[in-house]
C-alpha positions in Angstrom: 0.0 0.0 0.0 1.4 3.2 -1.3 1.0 6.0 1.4 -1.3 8.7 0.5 -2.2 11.6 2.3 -5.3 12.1 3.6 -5.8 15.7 3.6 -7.4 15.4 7.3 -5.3 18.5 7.9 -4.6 17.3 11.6 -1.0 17.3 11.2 -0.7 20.8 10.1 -2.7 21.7 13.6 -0.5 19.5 15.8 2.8 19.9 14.5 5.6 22.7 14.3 7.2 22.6 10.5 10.7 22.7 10.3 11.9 23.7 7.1 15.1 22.4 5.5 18.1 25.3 4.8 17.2 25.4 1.3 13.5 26.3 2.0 14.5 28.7 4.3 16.7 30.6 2.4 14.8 30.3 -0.2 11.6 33.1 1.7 9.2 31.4 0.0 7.8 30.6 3.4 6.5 32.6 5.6 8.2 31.8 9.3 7.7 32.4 13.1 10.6 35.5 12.4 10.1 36.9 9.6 8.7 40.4 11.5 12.8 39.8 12.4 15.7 40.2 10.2 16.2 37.3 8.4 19.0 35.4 9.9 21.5 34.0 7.1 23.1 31.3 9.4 21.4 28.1 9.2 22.4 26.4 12.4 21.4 29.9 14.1 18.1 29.5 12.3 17.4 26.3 13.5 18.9 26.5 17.2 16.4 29.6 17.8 13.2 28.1 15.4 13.4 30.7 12.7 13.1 28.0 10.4 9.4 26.9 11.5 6.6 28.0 9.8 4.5 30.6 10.9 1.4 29.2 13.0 -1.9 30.7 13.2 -3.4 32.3 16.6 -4.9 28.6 17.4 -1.0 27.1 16.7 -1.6 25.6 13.5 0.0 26.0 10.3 -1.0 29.3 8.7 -1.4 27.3 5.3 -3.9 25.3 6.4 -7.2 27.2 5.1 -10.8 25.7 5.2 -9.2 22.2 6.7 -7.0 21.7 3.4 -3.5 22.7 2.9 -3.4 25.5 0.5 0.4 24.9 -0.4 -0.3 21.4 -1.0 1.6 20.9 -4.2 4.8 22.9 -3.0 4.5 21.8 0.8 8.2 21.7 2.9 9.8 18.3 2.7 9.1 17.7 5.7 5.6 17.6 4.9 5.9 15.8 1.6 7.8 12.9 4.3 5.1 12.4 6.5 1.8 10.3 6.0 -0.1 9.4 8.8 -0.6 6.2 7.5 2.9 5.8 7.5 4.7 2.5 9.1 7.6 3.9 9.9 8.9 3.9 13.4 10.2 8.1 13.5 6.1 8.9 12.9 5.0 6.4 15.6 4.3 9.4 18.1 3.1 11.7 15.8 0.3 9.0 14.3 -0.9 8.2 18.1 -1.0 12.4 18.2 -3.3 12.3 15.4 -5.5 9.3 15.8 -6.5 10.7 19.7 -7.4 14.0 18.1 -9.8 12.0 15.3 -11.4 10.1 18.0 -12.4 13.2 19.9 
């Protein structure tokens, strides 16, 4: 079975996004800084979270609009990596996250 994703949008409400170094260089997302100057060092990006994705006032992503993702087809990596129908063992937690919150 080929993991697909759902378009449940419960990741993007759960989750910070951490883009890569490309992606952030790249200001084609809009981050938790960017009211800052942006900060050209990486590892200085990472360490302080200037590389996660801005979150709206309820700490979701601020790309999720109407439930969807309205990036969906240039998404971060790191959101193109995870499926919550994944099997593998790094998204165990995460999947547990998301199931609870789709009981509810």
């Amino acid at each position: 079975m080929e993991d697909k994703c759902s378009e449940c949008g419960e990741c993007c409400k759960l989750f910070l996004i951490n883009l890569t170094e490309a992606e952030y260089k790249s200001k084609e997302f809009k981050t938790q800084f960017d009211e800052f100057d942006f900060i050209g060092d990486f590892n200085l990006a990472e360490e302080c979270g200037a590389n996660i994705l801005e979150q709206d006032s309820y700490g979701g992503c601020i790309y999720l609009e109407n439930g969807k993702c309205s990036i969906h087809q240039q998404r971060p990596e790191s959101c193109k990596e995870f499926f919550c129908t994944s099997k593998d063992e790094k998204y165990k937690d995460m999947i547990q996250e998301i199931n609870k919150v789709k009981k509810n």
